[in-house]
N, C-alpha and C positions, 0 to 999 in steps of 0.2 A: 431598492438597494441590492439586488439581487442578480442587476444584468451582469454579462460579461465583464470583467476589467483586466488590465493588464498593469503587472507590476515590475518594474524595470532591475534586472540585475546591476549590481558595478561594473561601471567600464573598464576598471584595471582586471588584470589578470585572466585565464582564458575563459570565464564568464559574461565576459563582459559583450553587451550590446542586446542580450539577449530579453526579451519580454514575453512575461508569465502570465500565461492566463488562467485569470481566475474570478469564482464567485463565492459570494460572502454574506452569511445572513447574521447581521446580529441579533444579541439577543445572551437569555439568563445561562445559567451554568459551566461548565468548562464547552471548550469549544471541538465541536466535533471536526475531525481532520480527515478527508478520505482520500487515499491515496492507492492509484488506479495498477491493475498489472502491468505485465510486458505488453507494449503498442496498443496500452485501453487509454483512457482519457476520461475525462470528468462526464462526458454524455451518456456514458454507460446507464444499464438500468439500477445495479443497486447503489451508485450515484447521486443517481437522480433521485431515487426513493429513498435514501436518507436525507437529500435537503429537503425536500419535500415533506417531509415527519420534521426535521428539524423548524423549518419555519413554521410549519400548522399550529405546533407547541411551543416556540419562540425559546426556541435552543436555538444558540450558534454553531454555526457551519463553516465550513472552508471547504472547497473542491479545489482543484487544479488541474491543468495538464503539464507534465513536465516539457521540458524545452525536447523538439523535435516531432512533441504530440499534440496531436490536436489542434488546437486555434492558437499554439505558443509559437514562437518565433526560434530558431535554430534547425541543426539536420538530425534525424533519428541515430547515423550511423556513430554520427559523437555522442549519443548520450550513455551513460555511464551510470553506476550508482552513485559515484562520489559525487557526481555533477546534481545528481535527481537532489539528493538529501541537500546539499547546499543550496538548491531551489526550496525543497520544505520548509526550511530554515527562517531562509530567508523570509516568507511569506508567512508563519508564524511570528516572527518576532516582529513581521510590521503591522501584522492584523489580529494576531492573537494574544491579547496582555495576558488575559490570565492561565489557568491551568487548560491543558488538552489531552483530550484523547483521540489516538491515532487510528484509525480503523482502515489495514492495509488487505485488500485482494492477489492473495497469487504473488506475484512477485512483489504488490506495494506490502504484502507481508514481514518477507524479505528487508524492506529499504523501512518499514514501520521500526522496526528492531533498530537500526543501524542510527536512525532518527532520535528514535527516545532514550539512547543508549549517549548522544551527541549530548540532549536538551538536560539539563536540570533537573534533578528527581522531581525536585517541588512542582515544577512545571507541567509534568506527565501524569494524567488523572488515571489513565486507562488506556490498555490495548485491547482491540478487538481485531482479530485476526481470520481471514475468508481462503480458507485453503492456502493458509502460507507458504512461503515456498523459498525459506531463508538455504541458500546455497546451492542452488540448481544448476548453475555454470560447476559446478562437482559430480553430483550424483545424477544430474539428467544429461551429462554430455561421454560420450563413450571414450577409451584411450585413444582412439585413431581421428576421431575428431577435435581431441583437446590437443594432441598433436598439428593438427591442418591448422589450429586457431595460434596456437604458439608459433606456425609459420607467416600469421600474417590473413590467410583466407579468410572469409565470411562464409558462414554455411548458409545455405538453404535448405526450409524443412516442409515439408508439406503444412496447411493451415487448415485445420479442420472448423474455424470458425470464421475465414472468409478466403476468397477468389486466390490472393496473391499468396506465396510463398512466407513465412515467418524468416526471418535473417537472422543469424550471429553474428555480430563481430566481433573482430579480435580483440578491437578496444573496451568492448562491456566486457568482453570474456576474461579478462587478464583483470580489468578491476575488480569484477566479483570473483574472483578467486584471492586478491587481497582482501577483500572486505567478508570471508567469511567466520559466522558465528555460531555454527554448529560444531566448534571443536571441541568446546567446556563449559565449563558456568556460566551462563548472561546474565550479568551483573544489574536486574533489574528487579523492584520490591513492588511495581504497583500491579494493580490488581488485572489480571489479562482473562479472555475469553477466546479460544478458538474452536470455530467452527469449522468443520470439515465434512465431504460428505465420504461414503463409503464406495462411489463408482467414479470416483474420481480416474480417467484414465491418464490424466498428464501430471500428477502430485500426489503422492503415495499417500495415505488418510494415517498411517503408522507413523510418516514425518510431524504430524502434528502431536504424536504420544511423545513424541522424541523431543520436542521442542520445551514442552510442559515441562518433562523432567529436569532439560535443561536450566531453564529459567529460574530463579534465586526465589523471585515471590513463592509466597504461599497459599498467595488467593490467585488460584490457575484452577480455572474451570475447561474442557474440554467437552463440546457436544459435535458427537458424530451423526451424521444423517446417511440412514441405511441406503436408501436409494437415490442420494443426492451425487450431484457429477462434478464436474469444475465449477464451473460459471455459479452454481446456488443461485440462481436468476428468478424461480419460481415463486409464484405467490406466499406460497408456505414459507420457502429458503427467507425469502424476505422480510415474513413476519417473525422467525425467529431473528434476525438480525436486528428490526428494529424491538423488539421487544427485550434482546441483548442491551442495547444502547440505550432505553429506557431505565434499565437495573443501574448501571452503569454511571449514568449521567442523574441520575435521581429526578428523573424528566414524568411529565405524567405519563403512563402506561399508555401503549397503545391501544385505539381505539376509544379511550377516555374520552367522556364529553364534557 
């Protein structure tokens, strides 16, 4: 029950045609959601290593790639946040009856916030947050470039984590600048976790102090890792995250036999 599937958007409206891939472990407790960064996808490692914990323990899972990534169907250069979250949505409300927690990387941080702020309080068990990075078409794009992007251009930036160039378009650029959340209160009470590390060179580790404060809950924990980078991809990074998700999910503890 675990291979790939794809789950078909509505054909009305600019969604439409579009098929989401994704994997699915059922199984006890609120259902874990992981939702990948900019141009990551569900293959990823700490992906992988939460369904992997999730099924060993017979917790539910959900992965996905949004439309334009990975093995889903569409173009990357259209995809959007508004478009990503109406994907989560979607595939939550077909495979996820009961409560979730949303555990977003880097930008799925970002679009985790915009998600369970969409969903149902009751519905939303937990956020667990991996270097989030809720509003970066702001604070990570310069005057002269937010300019070229209101003109329309796509930027190219170097990609220090593979071959090709990383792209902006104007299209993500101009919705994540409507869709942001960092201006006041985030209207959200359940219990959150972010992770962040302190060598982070692409998502300030301070954004995450900033975020907590923001946030309405009261059960907001924040663990910084001194010598941790973006990715948090490391054995370690990853046993604090499923060991996060364990507390969280009331799942046995990692490592349990």
């Amino acid at each position: 029950m675990s291979e790939t599937r794809f789950h078909s958007m509505p054909t009305s409206g600019d969604l439409g045609g579009r098929r989401i891939a994704f994997r699915h472990a059922p199984g006890e407790g609120p259902t874990l959601v992981f939702l990948p960064g900019y141009m990551s996808d569900m293959a990823g490692g700490k992906a992988t290593a939460l369904f992997d914990w999730a099924r060993g323990c017979g917790q539910a899972a959900l992965l996905l790639d949004y439309s334009g990534c990975g093995e889903s169907s569409g173009t990357f250069a259209e995809g959007t946040l508004s478009r990503w979250r109406e994907e989560v949505l979607a595939l939550v409300e077909a495979h996820c009856p009961g409560p979730v927690i949303l555990v977003g990387s880097s930008m799925g941080g970002w679009l985790m916030l915009l998600c369970a702020l969409a969903l149902p309080a009751a519905r939303v068990a937990g956020l667990v947050g991996i270097a989030a990075a809720p509003d970066f078409t702001d604070w990570g794009t310069s005057e002269d470039d937010k300019a070229r992007l209101k003109a329309g251009e796509t930027l190219l930036e170097d990609n220090p984590y593979g071959p090709d160039p990383t792209p902006t378009h104007a299209l993500f650029w101009a919705d994540g600048q409507a869709n942001r959340v960092m201006t006041g209160e985030i209207a959200l009470d359940c219990p959150v976790r972010l992770i962040h590390g302190q060598c982070d060179p692409d998502v300030p580790w301070e954004l995450s102090l900033d975020l907590a404060a923001r946030l309405r809950s009261a059960e907001v924990q924040v663990a910084l890792i001194k010598d941790g980078d973006h990715r948090l991809s490391r054995d370690a990074d990853i046993a604090l995250l499923l060991r996060t998700l364990a507390e969280l999910a009331g799942a046995a503890p990692v490592g349990a036999g």
